[in-house]
RODODREN-990787 format. One record per residue (C-alpha): residue number from 1; x, y, z; residue in one letter. Coordinates in Angstrom, 1 decimal, padded with zeros to 4 digits. Example, Ala and Ser with C-alpha at 12.3 -4.5 7.8 and 13.67 -1.06 7.14 Angstrom:
BEGIN
+-----+--------+--------+--------+------+
|  nr |      x |      y |      z | rest |
+-----+--------+--------+--------+------+
|   1 |  012.3 | -004.5 |  007.8 |    A |
|   2 |  013.7 | -001.1 |  007.1 |    S |
+-----+--------+--------+--------+------+
//
This chain:
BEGIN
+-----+--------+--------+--------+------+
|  nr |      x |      y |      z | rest |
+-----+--------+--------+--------+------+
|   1 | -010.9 |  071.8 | -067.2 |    X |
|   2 | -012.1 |  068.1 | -067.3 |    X |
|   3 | -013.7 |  069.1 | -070.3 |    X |
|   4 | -010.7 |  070.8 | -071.8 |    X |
|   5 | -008.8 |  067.5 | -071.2 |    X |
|   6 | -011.0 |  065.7 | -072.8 |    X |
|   7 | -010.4 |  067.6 | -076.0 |    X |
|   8 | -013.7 |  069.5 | -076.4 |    X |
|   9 | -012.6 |  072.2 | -078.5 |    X |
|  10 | -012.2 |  069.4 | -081.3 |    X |
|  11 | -016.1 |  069.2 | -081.1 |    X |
|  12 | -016.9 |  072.7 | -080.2 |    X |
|  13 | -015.4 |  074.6 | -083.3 |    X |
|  14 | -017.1 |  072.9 | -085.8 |    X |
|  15 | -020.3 |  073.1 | -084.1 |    X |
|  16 | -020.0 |  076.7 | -084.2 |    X |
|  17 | -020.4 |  076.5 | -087.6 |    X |
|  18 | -023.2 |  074.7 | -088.0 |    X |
|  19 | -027.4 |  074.7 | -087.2 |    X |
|  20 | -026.2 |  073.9 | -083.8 |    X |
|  21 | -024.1 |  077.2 | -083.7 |    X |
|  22 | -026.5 |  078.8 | -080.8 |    X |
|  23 | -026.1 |  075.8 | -078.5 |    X |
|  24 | -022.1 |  075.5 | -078.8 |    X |
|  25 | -022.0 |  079.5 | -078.5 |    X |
|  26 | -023.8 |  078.4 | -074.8 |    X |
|  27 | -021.2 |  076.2 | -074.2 |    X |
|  28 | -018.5 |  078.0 | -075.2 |    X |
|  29 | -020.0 |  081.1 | -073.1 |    X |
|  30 | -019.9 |  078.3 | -070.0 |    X |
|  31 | -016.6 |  077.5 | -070.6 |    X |
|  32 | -015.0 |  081.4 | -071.6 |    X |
|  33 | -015.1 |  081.7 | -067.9 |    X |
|  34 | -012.1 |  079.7 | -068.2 |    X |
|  35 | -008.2 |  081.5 | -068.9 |    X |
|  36 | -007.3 |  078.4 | -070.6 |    X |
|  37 | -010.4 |  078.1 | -072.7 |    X |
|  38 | -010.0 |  081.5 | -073.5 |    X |
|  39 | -006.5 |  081.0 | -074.9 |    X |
|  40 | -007.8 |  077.5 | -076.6 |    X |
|  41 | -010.7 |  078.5 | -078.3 |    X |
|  42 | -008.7 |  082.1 | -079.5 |    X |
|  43 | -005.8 |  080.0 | -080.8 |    X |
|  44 | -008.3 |  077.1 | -082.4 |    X |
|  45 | -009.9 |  080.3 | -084.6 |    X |
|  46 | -013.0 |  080.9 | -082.3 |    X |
|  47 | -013.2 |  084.2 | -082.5 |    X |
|  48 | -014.5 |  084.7 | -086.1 |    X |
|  49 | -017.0 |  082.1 | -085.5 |    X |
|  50 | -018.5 |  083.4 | -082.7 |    X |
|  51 | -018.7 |  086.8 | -084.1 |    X |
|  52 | -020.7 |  085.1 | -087.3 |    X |
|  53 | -023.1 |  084.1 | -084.8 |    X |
|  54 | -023.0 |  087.8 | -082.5 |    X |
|  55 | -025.8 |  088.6 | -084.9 |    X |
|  56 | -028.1 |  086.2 | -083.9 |    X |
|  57 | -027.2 |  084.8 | -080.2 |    X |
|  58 | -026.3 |  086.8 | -077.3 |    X |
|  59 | -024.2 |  083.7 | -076.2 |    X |
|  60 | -021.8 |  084.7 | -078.6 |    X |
|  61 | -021.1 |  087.8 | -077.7 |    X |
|  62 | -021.4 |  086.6 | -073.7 |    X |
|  63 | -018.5 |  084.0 | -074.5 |    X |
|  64 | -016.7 |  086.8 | -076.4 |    X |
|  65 | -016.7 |  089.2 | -073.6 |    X |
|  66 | -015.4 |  086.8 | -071.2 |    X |
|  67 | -012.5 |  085.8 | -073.5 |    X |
|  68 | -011.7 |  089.3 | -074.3 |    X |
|  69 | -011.2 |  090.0 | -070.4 |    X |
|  70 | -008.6 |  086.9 | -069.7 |    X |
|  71 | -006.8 |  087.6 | -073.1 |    X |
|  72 | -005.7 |  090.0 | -075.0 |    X |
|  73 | -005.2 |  088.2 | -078.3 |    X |
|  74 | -008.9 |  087.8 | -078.7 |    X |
|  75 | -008.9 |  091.8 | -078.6 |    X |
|  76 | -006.9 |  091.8 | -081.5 |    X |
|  77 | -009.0 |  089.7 | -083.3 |    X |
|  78 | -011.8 |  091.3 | -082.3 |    X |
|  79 | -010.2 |  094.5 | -084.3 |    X |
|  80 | -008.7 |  092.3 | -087.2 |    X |
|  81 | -012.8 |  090.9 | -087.8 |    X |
|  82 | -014.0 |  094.6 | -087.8 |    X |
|  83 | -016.1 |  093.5 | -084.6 |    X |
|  84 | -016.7 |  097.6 | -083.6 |    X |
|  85 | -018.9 |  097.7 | -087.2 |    X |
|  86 | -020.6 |  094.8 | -086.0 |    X |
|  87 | -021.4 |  095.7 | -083.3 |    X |
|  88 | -022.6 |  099.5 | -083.7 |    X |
|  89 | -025.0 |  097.9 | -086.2 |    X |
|  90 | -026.6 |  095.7 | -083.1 |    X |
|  91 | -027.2 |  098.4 | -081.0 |    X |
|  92 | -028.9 |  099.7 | -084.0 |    X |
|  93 | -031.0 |  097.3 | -084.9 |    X |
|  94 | -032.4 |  095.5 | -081.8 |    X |
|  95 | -035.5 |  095.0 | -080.9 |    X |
|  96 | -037.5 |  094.5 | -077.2 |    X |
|  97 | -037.1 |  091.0 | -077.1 |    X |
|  98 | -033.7 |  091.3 | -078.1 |    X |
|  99 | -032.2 |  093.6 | -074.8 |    X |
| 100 | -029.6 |  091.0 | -074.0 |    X |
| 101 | -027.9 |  091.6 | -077.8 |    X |
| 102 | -027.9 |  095.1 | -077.0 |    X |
| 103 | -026.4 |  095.1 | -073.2 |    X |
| 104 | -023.4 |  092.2 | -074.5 |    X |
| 105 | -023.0 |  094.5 | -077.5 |    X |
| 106 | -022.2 |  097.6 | -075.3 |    X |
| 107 | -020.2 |  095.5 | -073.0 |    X |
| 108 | -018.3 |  094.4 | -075.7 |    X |
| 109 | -017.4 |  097.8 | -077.0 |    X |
| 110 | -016.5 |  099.3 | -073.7 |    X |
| 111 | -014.3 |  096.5 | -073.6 |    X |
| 112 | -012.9 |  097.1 | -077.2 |    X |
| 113 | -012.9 |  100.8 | -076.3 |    X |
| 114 | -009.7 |  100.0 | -073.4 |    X |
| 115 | -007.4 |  099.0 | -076.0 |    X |
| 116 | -005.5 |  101.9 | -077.4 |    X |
| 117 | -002.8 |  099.9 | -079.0 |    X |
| 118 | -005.6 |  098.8 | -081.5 |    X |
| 119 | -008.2 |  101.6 | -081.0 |    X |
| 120 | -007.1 |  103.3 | -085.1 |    X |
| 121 | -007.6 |  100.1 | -086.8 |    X |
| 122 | -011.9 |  100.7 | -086.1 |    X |
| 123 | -014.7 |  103.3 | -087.2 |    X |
| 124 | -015.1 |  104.4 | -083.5 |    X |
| 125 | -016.1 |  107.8 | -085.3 |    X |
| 126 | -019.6 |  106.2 | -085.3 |    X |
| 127 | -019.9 |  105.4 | -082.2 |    X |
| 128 | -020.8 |  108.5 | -079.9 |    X |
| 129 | -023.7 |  109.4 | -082.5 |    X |
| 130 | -025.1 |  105.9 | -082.6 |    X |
| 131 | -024.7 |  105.5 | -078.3 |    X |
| 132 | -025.9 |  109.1 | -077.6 |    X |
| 133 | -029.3 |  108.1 | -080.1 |    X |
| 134 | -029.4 |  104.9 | -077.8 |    X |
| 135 | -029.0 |  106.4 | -074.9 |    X |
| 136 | -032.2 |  108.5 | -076.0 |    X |
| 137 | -033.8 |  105.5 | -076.7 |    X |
| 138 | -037.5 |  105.1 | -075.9 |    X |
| 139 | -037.9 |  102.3 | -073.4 |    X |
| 140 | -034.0 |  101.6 | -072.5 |    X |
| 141 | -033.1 |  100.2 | -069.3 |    X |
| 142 | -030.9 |  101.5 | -066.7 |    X |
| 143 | -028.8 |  098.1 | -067.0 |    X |
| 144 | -028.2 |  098.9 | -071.0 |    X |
| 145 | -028.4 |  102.8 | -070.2 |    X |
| 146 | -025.5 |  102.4 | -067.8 |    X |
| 147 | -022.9 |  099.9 | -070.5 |    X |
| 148 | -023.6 |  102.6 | -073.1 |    X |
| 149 | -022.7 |  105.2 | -071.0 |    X |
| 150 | -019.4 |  103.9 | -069.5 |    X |
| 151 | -018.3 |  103.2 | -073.3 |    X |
| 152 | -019.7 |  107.4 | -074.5 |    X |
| 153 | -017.6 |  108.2 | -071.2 |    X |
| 154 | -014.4 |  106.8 | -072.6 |    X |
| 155 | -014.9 |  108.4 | -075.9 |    X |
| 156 | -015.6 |  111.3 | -074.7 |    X |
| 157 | -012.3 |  111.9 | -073.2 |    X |
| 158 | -011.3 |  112.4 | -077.0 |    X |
| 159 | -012.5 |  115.7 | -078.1 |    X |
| 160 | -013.7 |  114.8 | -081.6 |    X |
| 161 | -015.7 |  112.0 | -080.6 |    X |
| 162 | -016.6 |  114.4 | -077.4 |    X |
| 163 | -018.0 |  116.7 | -079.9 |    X |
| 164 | -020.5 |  114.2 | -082.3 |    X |
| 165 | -021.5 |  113.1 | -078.7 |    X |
| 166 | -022.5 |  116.6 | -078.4 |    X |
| 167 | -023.9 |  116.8 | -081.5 |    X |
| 168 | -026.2 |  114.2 | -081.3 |    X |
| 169 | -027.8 |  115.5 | -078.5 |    X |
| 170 | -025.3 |  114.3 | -075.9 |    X |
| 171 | -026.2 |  116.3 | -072.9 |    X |
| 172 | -029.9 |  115.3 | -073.7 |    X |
| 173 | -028.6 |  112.0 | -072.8 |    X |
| 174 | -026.7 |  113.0 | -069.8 |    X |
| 175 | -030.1 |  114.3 | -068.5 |    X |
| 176 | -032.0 |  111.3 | -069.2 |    X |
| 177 | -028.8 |  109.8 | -066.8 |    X |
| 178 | -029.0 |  111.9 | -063.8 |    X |
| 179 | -033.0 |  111.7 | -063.4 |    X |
| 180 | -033.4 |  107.8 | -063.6 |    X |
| 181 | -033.4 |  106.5 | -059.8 |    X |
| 182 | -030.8 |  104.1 | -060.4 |    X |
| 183 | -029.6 |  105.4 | -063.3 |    X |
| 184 | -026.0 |  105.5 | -063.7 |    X |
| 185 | -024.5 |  108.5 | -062.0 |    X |
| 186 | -021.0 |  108.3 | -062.9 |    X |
| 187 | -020.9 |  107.8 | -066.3 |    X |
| 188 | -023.5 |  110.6 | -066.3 |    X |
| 189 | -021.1 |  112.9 | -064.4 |    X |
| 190 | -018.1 |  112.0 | -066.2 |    X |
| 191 | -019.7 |  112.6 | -069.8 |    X |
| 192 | -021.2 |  116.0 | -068.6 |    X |
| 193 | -017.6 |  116.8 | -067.4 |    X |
| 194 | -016.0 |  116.5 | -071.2 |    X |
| 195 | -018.8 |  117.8 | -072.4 |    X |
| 196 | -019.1 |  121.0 | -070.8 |    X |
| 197 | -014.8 |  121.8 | -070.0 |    X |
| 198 | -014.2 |  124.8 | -072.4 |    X |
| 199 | -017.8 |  124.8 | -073.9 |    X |
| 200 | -019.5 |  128.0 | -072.7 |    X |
| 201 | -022.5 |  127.2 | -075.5 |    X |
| 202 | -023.0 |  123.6 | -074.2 |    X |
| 203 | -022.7 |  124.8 | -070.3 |    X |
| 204 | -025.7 |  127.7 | -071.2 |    X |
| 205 | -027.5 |  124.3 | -072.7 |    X |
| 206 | -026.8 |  122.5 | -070.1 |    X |
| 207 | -028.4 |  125.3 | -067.9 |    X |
| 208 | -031.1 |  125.6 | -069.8 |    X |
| 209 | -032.4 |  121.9 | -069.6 |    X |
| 210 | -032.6 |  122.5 | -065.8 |    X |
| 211 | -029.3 |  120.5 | -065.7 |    X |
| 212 | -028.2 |  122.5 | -062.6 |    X |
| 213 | -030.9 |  121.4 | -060.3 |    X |
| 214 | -030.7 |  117.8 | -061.2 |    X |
| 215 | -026.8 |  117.8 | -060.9 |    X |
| 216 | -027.2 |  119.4 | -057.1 |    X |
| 217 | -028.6 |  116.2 | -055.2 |    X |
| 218 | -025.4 |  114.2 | -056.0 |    X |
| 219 | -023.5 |  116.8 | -054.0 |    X |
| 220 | -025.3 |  116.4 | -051.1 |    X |
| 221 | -023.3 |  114.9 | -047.8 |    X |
| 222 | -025.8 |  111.7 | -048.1 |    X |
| 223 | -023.9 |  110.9 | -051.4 |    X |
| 224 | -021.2 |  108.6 | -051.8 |    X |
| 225 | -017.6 |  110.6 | -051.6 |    X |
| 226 | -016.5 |  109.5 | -055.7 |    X |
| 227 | -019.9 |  110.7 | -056.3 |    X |
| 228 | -019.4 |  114.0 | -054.7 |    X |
| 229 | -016.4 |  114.2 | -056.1 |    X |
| 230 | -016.9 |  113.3 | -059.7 |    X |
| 231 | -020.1 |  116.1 | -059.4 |    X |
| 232 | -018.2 |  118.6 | -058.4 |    X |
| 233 | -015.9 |  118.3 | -061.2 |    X |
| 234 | -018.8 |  118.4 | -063.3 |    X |
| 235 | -019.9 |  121.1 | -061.9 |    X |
| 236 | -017.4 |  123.1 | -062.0 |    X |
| 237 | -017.3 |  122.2 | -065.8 |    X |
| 238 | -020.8 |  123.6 | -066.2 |    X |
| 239 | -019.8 |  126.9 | -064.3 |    X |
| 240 | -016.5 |  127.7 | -065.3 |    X |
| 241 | -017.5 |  131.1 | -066.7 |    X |
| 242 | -017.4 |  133.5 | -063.2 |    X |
| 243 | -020.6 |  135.3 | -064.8 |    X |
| 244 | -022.5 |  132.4 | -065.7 |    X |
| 245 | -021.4 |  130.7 | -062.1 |    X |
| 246 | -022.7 |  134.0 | -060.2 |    X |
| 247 | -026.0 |  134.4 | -061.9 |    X |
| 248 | -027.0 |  130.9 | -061.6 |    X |
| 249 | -025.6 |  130.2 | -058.0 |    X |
| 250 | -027.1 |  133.4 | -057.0 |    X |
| 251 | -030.2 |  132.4 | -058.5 |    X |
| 252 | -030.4 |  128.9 | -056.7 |    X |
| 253 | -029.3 |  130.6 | -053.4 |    X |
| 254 | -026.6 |  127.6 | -053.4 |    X |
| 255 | -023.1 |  130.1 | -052.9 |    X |
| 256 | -022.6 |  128.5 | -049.7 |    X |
| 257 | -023.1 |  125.2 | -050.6 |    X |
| 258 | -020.3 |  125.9 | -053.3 |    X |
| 259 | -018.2 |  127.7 | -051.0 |    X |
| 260 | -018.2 |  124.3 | -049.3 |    X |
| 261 | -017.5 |  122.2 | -052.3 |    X |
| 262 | -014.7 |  124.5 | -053.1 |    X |
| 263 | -013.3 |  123.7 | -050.0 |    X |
| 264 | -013.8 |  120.1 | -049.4 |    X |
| 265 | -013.1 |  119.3 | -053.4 |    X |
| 266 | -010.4 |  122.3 | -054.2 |    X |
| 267 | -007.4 |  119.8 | -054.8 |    X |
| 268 | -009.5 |  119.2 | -058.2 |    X |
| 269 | -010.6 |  122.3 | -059.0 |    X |
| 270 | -007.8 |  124.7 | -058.8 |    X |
| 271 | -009.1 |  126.4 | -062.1 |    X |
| 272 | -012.1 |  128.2 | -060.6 |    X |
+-----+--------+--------+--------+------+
//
Protein backbone atom coordinates (compact mmCIF):
# COMPACT_ATOMS: atom_id res chain seq x y z
CA UNK A 1 0.00 0.00 0.00
CA UNK A 2 2.98 2.29 0.80
CA UNK A 3 4.04 1.53 -2.59
CA UNK A 4 0.64 2.30 -4.10
CA UNK A 5 0.87 5.78 -2.34
CA UNK A 6 3.80 6.41 -3.67
CA UNK A 7 2.45 6.21 -7.12
CA UNK A 8 4.14 3.10 -8.46
CA UNK A 9 1.88 2.22 -11.08
CA UNK A 10 3.32 5.44 -12.90
CA UNK A 11 6.68 3.43 -13.14
CA UNK A 12 5.27 -0.01 -13.37
CA UNK A 13 3.16 0.22 -16.72
CA UNK A 14 5.70 1.41 -18.74
CA UNK A 15 8.17 -1.03 -17.54
CA UNK A 16 5.83 -3.61 -18.70
CA UNK A 17 6.51 -2.67 -21.93
CA UNK A 18 9.87 -2.67 -22.07
CA UNK A 19 13.31 -5.24 -21.88
CA UNK A 20 12.58 -4.99 -18.20
CA UNK A 21 8.95 -6.43 -18.88
CA UNK A 22 9.83 -9.88 -16.87
CA UNK A 23 11.00 -7.98 -13.76
CA UNK A 24 7.98 -5.47 -13.48
CA UNK A 25 5.59 -8.63 -14.26
CA UNK A 26 7.45 -9.82 -10.68
CA UNK A 27 6.51 -6.96 -9.17
CA UNK A 28 3.33 -6.55 -10.29
CA UNK A 29 2.72 -10.45 -9.35
CA UNK A 30 3.97 -9.14 -5.68
CA UNK A 31 1.72 -6.49 -5.55
CA UNK A 32 -1.68 -8.33 -7.41
CA UNK A 33 -2.08 -9.78 -4.02
CA UNK A 34 -3.41 -6.43 -3.39
CA UNK A 35 -7.54 -5.56 -4.10
CA UNK A 36 -6.46 -2.12 -4.72
CA UNK A 37 -3.59 -2.95 -6.97
CA UNK A 38 -5.76 -5.13 -8.67
CA UNK A 39 -8.30 -2.33 -9.46
CA UNK A 40 -5.14 0.15 -10.27
CA UNK A 41 -3.22 -1.69 -12.45
CA UNK A 42 -6.78 -3.02 -14.38
CA UNK A 43 -7.92 0.54 -14.75
CA UNK A 44 -4.15 1.96 -15.63
CA UNK A 45 -4.44 -0.72 -18.89
CA UNK A 46 -2.44 -3.61 -17.25
CA UNK A 47 -4.10 -6.22 -18.41
CA UNK A 48 -2.98 -6.26 -22.15
CA UNK A 49 0.41 -5.77 -21.11
CA UNK A 50 0.79 -8.45 -18.97
CA UNK A 51 -0.84 -10.80 -21.28
CA UNK A 52 1.92 -9.64 -24.07
CA UNK A 53 4.34 -10.88 -21.75
CA UNK A 54 2.02 -14.44 -20.59
CA UNK A 55 4.04 -15.88 -23.39
CA UNK A 56 7.27 -15.60 -22.03
CA UNK A 57 7.03 -15.09 -18.04
CA UNK A 58 4.98 -17.02 -15.78
CA UNK A 59 4.90 -13.84 -13.54
CA UNK A 60 2.53 -12.57 -15.86
CA UNK A 61 0.14 -14.89 -15.77
CA UNK A 62 0.80 -15.24 -11.68
CA UNK A 63 -0.04 -11.43 -11.32
CA UNK A 64 -2.96 -12.05 -13.73
CA UNK A 65 -4.51 -14.80 -11.78
CA UNK A 66 -4.44 -12.87 -8.62
CA UNK A 67 -6.15 -9.80 -10.23
CA UNK A 68 -8.63 -11.88 -11.83
CA UNK A 69 -9.75 -13.30 -8.33
CA UNK A 70 -10.23 -9.68 -6.47
CA UNK A 71 -11.86 -8.24 -9.62
CA UNK A 72 -14.01 -8.92 -12.03
CA UNK A 73 -13.17 -6.30 -14.60
CA UNK A 74 -9.89 -7.85 -15.33
CA UNK A 75 -12.09 -10.98 -16.28
CA UNK A 76 -13.55 -8.98 -18.86
CA UNK A 77 -10.51 -7.95 -20.21
CA UNK A 78 -9.20 -11.03 -20.09
CA UNK A 79 -12.20 -12.05 -22.67
CA UNK A 80 -12.03 -8.65 -24.61
CA UNK A 81 -7.77 -9.65 -25.32
CA UNK A 82 -8.88 -13.22 -26.52
CA UNK A 83 -6.67 -14.45 -23.38
CA UNK A 84 -8.52 -18.28 -23.64
CA UNK A 85 -6.60 -18.49 -27.42
CA UNK A 86 -3.62 -17.54 -25.66
CA UNK A 87 -3.63 -19.45 -23.37
CA UNK A 88 -4.71 -22.93 -25.05
CA UNK A 89 -1.71 -22.33 -27.20
CA UNK A 90 0.60 -22.39 -23.82
CA UNK A 91 -0.52 -25.45 -22.70
CA UNK A 92 0.33 -26.54 -26.08
CA UNK A 93 3.46 -25.54 -26.51
CA UNK A 94 5.44 -25.78 -23.21
CA UNK A 95 8.24 -27.39 -22.63
CA UNK A 96 9.95 -29.27 -19.16
CA UNK A 97 11.54 -26.27 -17.99
CA UNK A 98 8.67 -24.35 -18.67
CA UNK A 99 5.92 -26.33 -16.04
CA UNK A 100 5.14 -23.09 -14.16
CA UNK A 101 3.69 -21.51 -17.76
CA UNK A 102 1.64 -24.51 -18.04
CA UNK A 103 0.13 -24.79 -14.26
CA UNK A 104 -0.61 -20.56 -14.25
CA UNK A 105 -2.03 -21.21 -17.77
CA UNK A 106 -4.58 -23.84 -16.47
CA UNK A 107 -5.21 -21.77 -13.38
CA UNK A 108 -6.03 -19.04 -15.46
CA UNK A 109 -8.53 -20.79 -17.52
CA UNK A 110 -10.35 -22.48 -14.72
CA UNK A 111 -10.61 -19.13 -13.59
CA UNK A 112 -11.87 -17.72 -16.99
CA UNK A 113 -14.00 -20.92 -17.19
CA UNK A 114 -16.40 -19.37 -13.85
CA UNK A 115 -17.55 -16.61 -15.71
CA UNK A 116 -20.66 -17.37 -17.65
CA UNK A 117 -21.67 -13.82 -18.34
CA UNK A 118 -18.55 -13.74 -20.73
CA UNK A 119 -18.04 -17.52 -21.37
CA UNK A 120 -19.60 -17.01 -25.61
CA UNK A 121 -17.32 -14.27 -26.35
CA UNK A 122 -14.16 -17.28 -26.32
CA UNK A 123 -13.16 -20.50 -28.51
CA UNK A 124 -13.72 -22.77 -25.33
CA UNK A 125 -14.68 -25.40 -28.14
CA UNK A 126 -10.82 -26.02 -28.12
CA UNK A 127 -10.40 -26.50 -24.99
CA UNK A 128 -11.48 -30.13 -23.76
CA UNK A 129 -9.43 -31.62 -26.87
CA UNK A 130 -6.36 -29.69 -26.08
CA UNK A 131 -6.72 -30.44 -21.88
CA UNK A 132 -7.81 -34.12 -22.30
CA UNK A 133 -4.30 -34.44 -24.87
CA UNK A 134 -2.52 -32.74 -21.76
CA UNK A 135 -3.90 -34.49 -19.35
CA UNK A 136 -2.38 -37.56 -21.36
CA UNK A 137 0.74 -35.90 -21.40
CA UNK A 138 3.96 -37.86 -20.96
CA UNK A 139 5.63 -36.69 -17.85
CA UNK A 140 2.75 -34.27 -16.33
CA UNK A 141 2.60 -33.61 -12.80
CA UNK A 142 -0.13 -34.24 -10.38
CA UNK A 143 0.10 -30.29 -9.49
CA UNK A 144 -0.57 -29.44 -13.48
CA UNK A 145 -2.67 -32.79 -13.81
CA UNK A 146 -4.97 -31.63 -11.10
CA UNK A 147 -5.60 -27.42 -12.64
CA UNK A 148 -6.33 -29.13 -15.97
CA UNK A 149 -8.66 -31.34 -14.55
CA UNK A 150 -10.79 -28.96 -12.42
CA UNK A 151 -11.02 -26.66 -15.67
CA UNK A 152 -12.11 -30.32 -18.19
CA UNK A 153 -14.54 -30.71 -15.05
CA UNK A 154 -16.28 -27.52 -15.53
CA UNK A 155 -16.61 -28.00 -19.25
CA UNK A 156 -17.74 -31.01 -19.02
CA UNK A 157 -20.82 -30.14 -17.29
CA UNK A 158 -21.76 -28.82 -21.01
CA UNK A 159 -22.51 -31.70 -23.10
CA UNK A 160 -20.84 -30.61 -26.28
CA UNK A 161 -17.62 -29.82 -24.81
CA UNK A 162 -18.43 -33.16 -22.58
CA UNK A 163 -18.39 -34.97 -25.77
CA UNK A 164 -14.85 -33.70 -27.59
CA UNK A 165 -13.61 -34.42 -23.98
CA UNK A 166 -14.74 -37.86 -24.87
CA UNK A 167 -13.45 -37.81 -27.99
CA UNK A 168 -10.16 -37.10 -27.40
CA UNK A 169 -9.66 -39.85 -25.22
CA UNK A 170 -11.26 -38.35 -22.14
CA UNK A 171 -11.86 -41.30 -19.98
CA UNK A 172 -8.21 -42.32 -20.84
CA UNK A 173 -7.47 -39.34 -18.95
CA UNK A 174 -9.81 -39.97 -16.18
CA UNK A 175 -7.82 -43.19 -15.66
CA UNK A 176 -4.52 -41.67 -15.72
CA UNK A 177 -6.43 -39.51 -12.63
CA UNK A 178 -7.68 -42.19 -10.36
CA UNK A 179 -4.24 -44.37 -10.40
CA UNK A 180 -1.70 -41.46 -9.51
CA UNK A 181 -1.21 -41.58 -5.59
CA UNK A 182 -2.04 -38.11 -5.19
CA UNK A 183 -3.55 -37.61 -8.16
CA UNK A 184 -6.60 -35.53 -8.14
CA UNK A 185 -9.62 -37.60 -7.22
CA UNK A 186 -12.37 -35.27 -7.53
CA UNK A 187 -11.96 -33.74 -10.66
CA UNK A 188 -11.35 -37.32 -11.77
CA UNK A 189 -14.67 -38.40 -10.27
CA UNK A 190 -16.60 -35.54 -11.45
CA UNK A 191 -15.37 -35.80 -15.21
CA UNK A 192 -16.11 -39.62 -15.20
CA UNK A 193 -19.54 -38.60 -13.88
CA UNK A 194 -20.45 -36.36 -17.19
CA UNK A 195 -18.79 -38.56 -19.06
CA UNK A 196 -20.46 -41.66 -18.44
CA UNK A 197 -24.50 -40.21 -17.41
CA UNK A 198 -26.55 -41.46 -20.47
CA UNK A 199 -23.49 -43.02 -22.40
CA UNK A 200 -23.90 -46.81 -22.28
CA UNK A 201 -20.80 -46.96 -25.13
CA UNK A 202 -18.48 -44.88 -22.96
CA UNK A 203 -19.65 -46.79 -19.53
CA UNK A 204 -18.71 -50.44 -21.57
CA UNK A 205 -15.27 -48.32 -22.17
CA UNK A 206 -14.96 -47.28 -19.14
CA UNK A 207 -15.39 -50.95 -18.04
CA UNK A 208 -13.19 -52.23 -20.26
CA UNK A 209 -10.08 -50.08 -19.19
CA UNK A 210 -10.48 -51.77 -15.77
CA UNK A 211 -12.13 -48.42 -14.66
CA UNK A 212 -14.37 -50.34 -12.18
CA UNK A 213 -11.56 -51.67 -9.95
CA UNK A 214 -9.75 -48.44 -9.80
CA UNK A 215 -12.97 -46.37 -9.04
CA UNK A 216 -13.76 -49.05 -5.98
CA UNK A 217 -10.99 -47.89 -3.38
CA UNK A 218 -12.40 -44.35 -3.20
CA UNK A 219 -15.58 -45.92 -1.78
CA UNK A 220 -14.04 -47.44 0.89
CA UNK A 221 -15.06 -46.23 4.63
CA UNK A 222 -11.19 -45.01 4.98
CA UNK A 223 -12.12 -42.35 2.32
CA UNK A 224 -12.98 -38.92 2.90
CA UNK A 225 -17.10 -38.58 2.98
CA UNK A 226 -17.15 -35.86 -0.50
CA UNK A 227 -14.97 -38.50 -1.87
CA UNK A 228 -17.36 -41.33 -1.20
CA UNK A 229 -19.85 -39.41 -2.20
CA UNK A 230 -18.73 -37.78 -5.45
CA UNK A 231 -17.59 -41.85 -6.35
CA UNK A 232 -20.68 -43.02 -5.88
CA UNK A 233 -22.22 -40.75 -8.18
CA UNK A 234 -19.77 -41.74 -10.52
CA UNK A 235 -20.46 -44.91 -10.18
CA UNK A 236 -23.62 -45.09 -10.50
CA UNK A 237 -22.99 -43.14 -13.85
CA UNK A 238 -20.83 -46.00 -14.97
CA UNK A 239 -23.60 -48.66 -14.09
CA UNK A 240 -26.77 -47.16 -14.85
CA UNK A 241 -27.70 -49.88 -17.28
CA UNK A 242 -29.34 -52.77 -14.55
CA UNK A 243 -27.58 -55.49 -17.03
CA UNK A 244 -24.40 -54.01 -17.27
CA UNK A 245 -24.60 -53.14 -13.23
CA UNK A 246 -25.40 -57.00 -12.52
CA UNK A 247 -22.87 -58.59 -14.61
CA UNK A 248 -20.06 -56.56 -13.51
CA UNK A 249 -21.06 -56.31 -9.72
CA UNK A 250 -21.64 -59.90 -9.85
CA UNK A 251 -18.45 -60.36 -11.31
CA UNK A 252 -16.47 -58.26 -8.63
CA UNK A 253 -18.53 -59.99 -5.84
CA UNK A 254 -19.08 -56.21 -4.68
CA UNK A 255 -23.44 -56.38 -4.46
CA UNK A 256 -23.17 -55.82 -0.97
CA UNK A 257 -20.80 -53.31 -0.91
CA UNK A 258 -23.33 -51.49 -3.42
CA UNK A 259 -26.26 -52.36 -1.46
CA UNK A 260 -24.47 -50.30 1.15
CA UNK A 261 -23.69 -47.35 -1.05
CA UNK A 262 -27.23 -47.31 -2.14
CA UNK A 263 -28.10 -46.91 1.26
CA UNK A 264 -25.70 -44.54 2.77
CA UNK A 265 -25.64 -42.32 -0.75
CA UNK A 266 -29.46 -42.90 -1.96
CA UNK A 267 -30.53 -39.15 -1.51
CA UNK A 268 -28.24 -38.80 -4.86
CA UNK A 269 -29.03 -41.61 -6.65
CA UNK A 270 -32.66 -42.01 -6.72
CA UNK A 271 -32.29 -43.02 -10.58
CA UNK A 272 -30.96 -46.55 -9.97
Amino acid sequence: RALMKAGVLHFLRPLLDSSEANEAAAVAWNMSFEEVFAEELCRAGGVPLLLANAGRSYQALGALLQMSLRNEEVVKQLYQQDAVQLLLDLLQTYEGEEHRMALYSAKLLTRMALDMENFEQAPWHLAPEILAQQMQRRGVSCELLAELGGCGWLLCAMEAHCNSFAEAGGLWAVCIMLVEDEGPTEPALGILTALCRNCSERQESFLQMGGLELLMPFLDRSSPQRIRHLAAKALCAVLEDPTLRMRCLTELGVLDDFSEILATFGEHVQKL
